[in-house]
N, C-alpha and C positions, 0 to 999 in steps of 0.2 A: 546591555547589548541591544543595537538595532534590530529591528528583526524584520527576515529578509521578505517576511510575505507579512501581508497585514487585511482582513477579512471585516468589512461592518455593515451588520445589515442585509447579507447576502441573499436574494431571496430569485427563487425560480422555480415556475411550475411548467407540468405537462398536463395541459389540460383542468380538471377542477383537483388534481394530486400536486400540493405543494411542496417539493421535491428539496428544498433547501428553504427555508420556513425563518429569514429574521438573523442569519448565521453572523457570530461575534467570534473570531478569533485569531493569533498570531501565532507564525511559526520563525524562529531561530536556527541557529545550525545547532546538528546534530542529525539523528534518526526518529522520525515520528509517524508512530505507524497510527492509519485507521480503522478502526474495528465499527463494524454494525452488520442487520442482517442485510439481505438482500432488500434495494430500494430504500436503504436508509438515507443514501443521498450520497453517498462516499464520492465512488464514481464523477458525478455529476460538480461536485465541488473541485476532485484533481482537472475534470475536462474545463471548468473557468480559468483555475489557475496555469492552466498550459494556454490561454488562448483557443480554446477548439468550440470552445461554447461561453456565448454573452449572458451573463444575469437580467432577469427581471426588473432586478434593483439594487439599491446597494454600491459599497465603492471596492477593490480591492489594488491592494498596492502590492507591487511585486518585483521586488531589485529594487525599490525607489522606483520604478515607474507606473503608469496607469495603463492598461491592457485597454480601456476604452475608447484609449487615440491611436489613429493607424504607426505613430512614432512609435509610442509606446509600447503597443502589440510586439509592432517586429525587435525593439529590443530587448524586450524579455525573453522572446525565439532565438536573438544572436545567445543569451547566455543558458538556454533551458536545455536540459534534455531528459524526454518524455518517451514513457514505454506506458502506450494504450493497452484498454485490454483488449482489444483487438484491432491487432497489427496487421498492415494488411503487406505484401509484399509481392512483386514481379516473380513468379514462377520459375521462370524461365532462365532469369538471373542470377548468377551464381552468388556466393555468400559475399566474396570479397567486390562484384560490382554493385548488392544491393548498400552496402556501406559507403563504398567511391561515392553512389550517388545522392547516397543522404550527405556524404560529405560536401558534396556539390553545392547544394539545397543550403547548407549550413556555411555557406560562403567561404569554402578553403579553398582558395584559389592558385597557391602552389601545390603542383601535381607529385613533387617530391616528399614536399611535409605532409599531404593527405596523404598517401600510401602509407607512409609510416605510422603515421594515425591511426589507419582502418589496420594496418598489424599486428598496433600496440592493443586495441580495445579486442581483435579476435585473441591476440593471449590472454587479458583479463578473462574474458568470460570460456577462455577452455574450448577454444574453435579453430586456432590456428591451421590446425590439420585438414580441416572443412573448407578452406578460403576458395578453392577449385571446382566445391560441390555442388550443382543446382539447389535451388532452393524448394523445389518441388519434391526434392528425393529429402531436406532434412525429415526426420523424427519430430515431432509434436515437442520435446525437451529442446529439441538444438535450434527449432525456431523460437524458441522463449528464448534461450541464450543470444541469436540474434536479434531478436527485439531488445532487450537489454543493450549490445554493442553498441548500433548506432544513439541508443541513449546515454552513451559517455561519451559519445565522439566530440572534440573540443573541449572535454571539461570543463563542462558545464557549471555556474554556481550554485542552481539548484535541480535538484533531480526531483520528479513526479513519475512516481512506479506505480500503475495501477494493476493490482495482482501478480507481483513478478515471478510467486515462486508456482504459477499452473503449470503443470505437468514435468515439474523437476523432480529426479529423485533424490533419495535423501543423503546422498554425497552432492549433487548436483546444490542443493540448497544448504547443507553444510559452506559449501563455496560461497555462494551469493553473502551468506550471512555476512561471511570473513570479508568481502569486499565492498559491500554495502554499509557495514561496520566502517574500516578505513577512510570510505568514501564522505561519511557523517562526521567525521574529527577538522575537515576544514569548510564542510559546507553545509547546505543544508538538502534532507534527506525527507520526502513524506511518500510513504508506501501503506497502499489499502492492502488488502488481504482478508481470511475469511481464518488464516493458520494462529491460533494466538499462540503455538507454542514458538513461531520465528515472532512476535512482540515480544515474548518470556523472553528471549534469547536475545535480539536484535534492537529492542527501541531503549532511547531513553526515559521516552515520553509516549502515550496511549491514548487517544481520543478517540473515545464511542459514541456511536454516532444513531438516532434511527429517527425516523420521522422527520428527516431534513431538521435536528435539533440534537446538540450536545445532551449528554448525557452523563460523562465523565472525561473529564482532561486530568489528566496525572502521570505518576509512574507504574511499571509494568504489578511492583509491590502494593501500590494503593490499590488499583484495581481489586487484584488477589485477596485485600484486606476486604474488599464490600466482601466477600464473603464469608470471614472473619463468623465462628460461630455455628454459622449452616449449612455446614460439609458435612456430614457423616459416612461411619460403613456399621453396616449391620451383616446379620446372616441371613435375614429373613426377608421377602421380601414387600418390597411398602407398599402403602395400600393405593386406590386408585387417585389419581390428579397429582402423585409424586412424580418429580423431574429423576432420576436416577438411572442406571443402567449398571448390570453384572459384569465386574470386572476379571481377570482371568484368574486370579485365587479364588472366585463361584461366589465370593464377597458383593453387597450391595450397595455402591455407594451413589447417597441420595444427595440435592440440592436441595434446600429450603428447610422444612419443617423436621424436625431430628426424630426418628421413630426411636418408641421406648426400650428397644434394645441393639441400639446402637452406639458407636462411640464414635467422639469427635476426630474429625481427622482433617491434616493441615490443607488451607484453601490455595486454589491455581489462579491463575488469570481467566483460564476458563470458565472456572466455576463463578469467578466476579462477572466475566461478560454476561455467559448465562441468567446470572441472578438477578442481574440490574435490565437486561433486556424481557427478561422473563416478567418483571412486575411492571415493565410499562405496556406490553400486550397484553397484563392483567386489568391494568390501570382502561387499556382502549376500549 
């Protein structure tokens, strides 16, 4: 399969902080989420990939075109849509005109088929009801769901979600997942996030990321496997420089080294992100 983004070399700094460091990588359709800590580079690699930010260096291909030429840029725009992590939005403007005018911006120039557009993506995301509402008065969740909208308006061929599930709750993100999912079966899908339980749940594919350098590309399973081994729970609790926390049975379970009275117990995606980001902050 072609694949729809394509990544070599990627490199961008702020300052003497090398922010994407040398980046090699391809994405396809489907759902592929980014995991790393904060300042791993995520961020900064989705804002290339949407056109909002130029690289250093490096080439990256996306749809078959090149973001480097002003052609190119704006074709990847006709076919993108991008949910920043900070969406910035007219106040003032109700739900259904800040949509009309991303639809604008996004060259739909019949005013029949845009409306029907901005109604169809306020049902997806469960806002229908809101289209009347200032954007001043949404809740911190129903503008996450409006940042989301206008990033399917046109359906788009690839989607760049940076952090889509902040401040959703956990029906609100139930949802997402169910749509997001769907949405990854004809296209392609790459969403950061900090939640590895929506990667358990949502990706095919998992790339963690820190120090503007891969660290693991796989499935949600391989990830889980690095930690294969160095999960435990105990009753007691372990000693100083252990990763662990007391779970709500008063149980101990630790990351890394197995204290001698405890037992192995099966590894998360968490516990893999943990484990691998945990030993290259050891490694620094």
């Amino acid at each position: 399969m072609t694949p729809t983004v394509t990544v070599r070399g990627l490199r961008k700094r702020y300052g003497h902080t090398a922010v994407l460091d040398g980046l090699d990588i391809a994405f396809g359709a489907g759902v592929t989420g980014l995991l790393g800590p904060n300042g791993a580079g995520k961020t900064t690699l989705l804002r290339c990939l949407a056109t909002t930010l130029a690289p250093d260096a490096g080439e990256l291909r996306v749809l078959g075109l090149d973001p480097a030429t002003a052609s190119g840029r704006t074709g990847v725009r006709r076919r993108l849509g991008y949910l920043p992590q900070d969406p910035g939005f007219y106040p003032h403007f109700t739900v259904f005109e800040t949509l009309d005018y991303v639809a604008i911006l996004k060259e739909m120039t019949d005013r029949r088929e845009r409306h029907r557009e901005v109604t169809r993506v306020l049902a997806e995301v469960g806002l229908a009801d809101r289209a009347r509402t200032k954007v001043r008065k949404l809740s911190g969740g129903m503008r996450q769901r409006l940042a989301l909208a206008q990033a399917l308006l046109d359906e788009p061929d690839l989607l760049v979600l940076d952090e889509p599930t902040v401040g959703l709750d956990p029906e609100q993100r139930l949802r997402l997942r169910a749509l997001v999912s769907r949405l990854g079966e004809s296209r392609t899908v790459l969403l950061s996030t900090h939640q590895t339980e929506d990667v358990a749940a949502l990706c095919e594919r998992v790339v963690v990321m820190d120090g503007g350098r891969i660290l693991f590309d796989g499935t949600p399973a391989g990830l889980a496997a690095v930690a294969a081994g160095r999960v435990s729970l105990g009753d007691h609790r372990p000693g100083p420089g252990a990763l662990f926390w007391r779970t709500a049975d008063g149980r101990y379970r630790t990351i890394g080294d197995t204290p001698a009275d405890a037992v192995p117990a099966e590894p998360t995606v968490e516990d893999g992100y943990l484990l691998l980001v945990g030993r290259t902050q050891e490694a620094a």
